[in-house]
C-alpha positions as MATLAB code, in Angstrom:
seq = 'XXXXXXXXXXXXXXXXXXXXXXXXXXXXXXXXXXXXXXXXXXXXXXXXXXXXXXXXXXXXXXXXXXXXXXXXXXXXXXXXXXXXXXXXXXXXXXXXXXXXXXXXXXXXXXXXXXXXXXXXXXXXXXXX';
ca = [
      96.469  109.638  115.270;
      95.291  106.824  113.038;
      95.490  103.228  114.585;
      95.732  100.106  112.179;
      95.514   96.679  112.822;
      96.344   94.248  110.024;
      94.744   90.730  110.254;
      94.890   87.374  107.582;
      98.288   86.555  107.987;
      99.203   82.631  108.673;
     101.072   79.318  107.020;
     100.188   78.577  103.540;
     101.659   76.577  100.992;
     103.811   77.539   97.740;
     101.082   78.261   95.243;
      98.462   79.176   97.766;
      96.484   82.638   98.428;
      95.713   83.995  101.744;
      93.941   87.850  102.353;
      95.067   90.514  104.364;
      92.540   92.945  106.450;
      93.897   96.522  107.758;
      91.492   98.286  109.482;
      92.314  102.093  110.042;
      90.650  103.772  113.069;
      90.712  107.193  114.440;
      91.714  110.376  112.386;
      91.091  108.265  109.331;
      90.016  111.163  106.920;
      93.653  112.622  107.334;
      94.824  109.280  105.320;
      95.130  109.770  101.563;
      96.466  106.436  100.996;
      97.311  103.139  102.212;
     100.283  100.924  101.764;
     101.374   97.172  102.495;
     105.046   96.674  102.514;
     106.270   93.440  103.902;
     110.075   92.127  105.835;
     112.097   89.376  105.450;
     114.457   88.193  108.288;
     117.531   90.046  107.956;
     116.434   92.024  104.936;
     114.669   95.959  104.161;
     111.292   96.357  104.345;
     109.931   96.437  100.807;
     107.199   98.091   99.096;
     104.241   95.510   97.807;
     101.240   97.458   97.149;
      99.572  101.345   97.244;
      95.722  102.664   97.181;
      93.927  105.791   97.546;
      91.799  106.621   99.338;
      89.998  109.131   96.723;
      87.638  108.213   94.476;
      88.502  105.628   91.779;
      91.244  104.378   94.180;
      94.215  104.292   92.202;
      96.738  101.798   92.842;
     100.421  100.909   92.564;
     102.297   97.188   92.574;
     105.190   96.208   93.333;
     106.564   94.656   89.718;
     107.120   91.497   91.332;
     103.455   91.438   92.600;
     101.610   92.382   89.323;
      98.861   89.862   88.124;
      99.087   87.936   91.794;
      98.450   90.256   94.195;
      95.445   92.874   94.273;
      94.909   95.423   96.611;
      91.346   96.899   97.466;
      89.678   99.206   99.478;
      86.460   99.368  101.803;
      85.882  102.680  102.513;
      82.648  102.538  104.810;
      84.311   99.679  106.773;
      87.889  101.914  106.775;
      89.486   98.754  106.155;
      92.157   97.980  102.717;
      92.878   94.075  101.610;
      95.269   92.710  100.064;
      94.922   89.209   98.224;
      97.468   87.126   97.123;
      97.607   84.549   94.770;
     100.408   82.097   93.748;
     102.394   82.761   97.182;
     106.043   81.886   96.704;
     108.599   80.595   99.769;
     110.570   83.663   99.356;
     106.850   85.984  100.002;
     107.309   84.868  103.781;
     107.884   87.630  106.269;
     106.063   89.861  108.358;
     103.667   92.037  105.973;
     102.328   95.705  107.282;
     100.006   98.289  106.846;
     100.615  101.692  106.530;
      98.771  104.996  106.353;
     100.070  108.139  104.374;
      98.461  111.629  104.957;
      98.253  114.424  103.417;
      99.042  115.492   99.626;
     101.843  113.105   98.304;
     103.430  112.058   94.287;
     102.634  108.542   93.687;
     106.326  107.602   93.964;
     106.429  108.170   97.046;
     103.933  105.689   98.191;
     106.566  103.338   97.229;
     108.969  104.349  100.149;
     107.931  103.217  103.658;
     109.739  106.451  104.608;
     106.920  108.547  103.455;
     104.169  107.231  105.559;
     103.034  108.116  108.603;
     101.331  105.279  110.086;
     102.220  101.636  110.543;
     100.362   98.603  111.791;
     102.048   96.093  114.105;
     102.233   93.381  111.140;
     101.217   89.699  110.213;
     103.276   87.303  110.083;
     103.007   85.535  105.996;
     104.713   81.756  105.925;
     104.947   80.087  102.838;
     106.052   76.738  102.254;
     107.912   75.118   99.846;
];
């Protein structure tokens, strides 16, 4: 079992950047990669950002998070962040982390489907 707990999450305004903490505990080594995907009211949840845990920690965006977002790793602390820059009203929703084990295609760390760990979430309000 791997436990996370996501942290960061709060009110900011249009324009604004806030930072998201996951912290992964238990069977961490079974995690290859990590994932935030966030939920809207009444709408999927959507893929925002991807890392590896292997070395060089490659990562994947969303296209509508590229240049804004980045997505980082802490290995000796277990713990992945995500920073976001230039929030926008329609970012707001309850953002989570997720854990994926084993061998995988980077594709699929697009999908929440393919992960087998979630967080309980954060809630992310921006303003207009």
């Amino acid at each position: 079992q791997v436990q996370l707990v996501e942290s960061g999450g709060g009110l900011v305004q249009a324009g604004g950047s806030l930072r998201l903490s996951c912290v992964a505990s238990g069977r961490t080594f079974s995690s290859a990669a990590m994932g935030w995907f966030r939920q809207a009211p009444g709408k999927e949840r959507e893929f925002v950002a991807a890392i590896s845990w292997s070395v060089g920690g490659n990562t994947y965006y969303a296209d509508s998070v590229k240049g804004r977002f980045i997505i980082s790793r802490d290995n000796a602390k277990n713990t992945v962040y995500l920073q976001m820059n230039s929030l926008k009203p329609e970012e707001t929703g309850v953002y989570y982390c997720a854990a994926k084990g084993g061998y995988y295609y980077p594709p699929q760390l697009r999908m929440a489907q393919s992960y087998d760990y979630w967080g309980q979430g954060t809630q992310v309000t921006v303003s207009s």
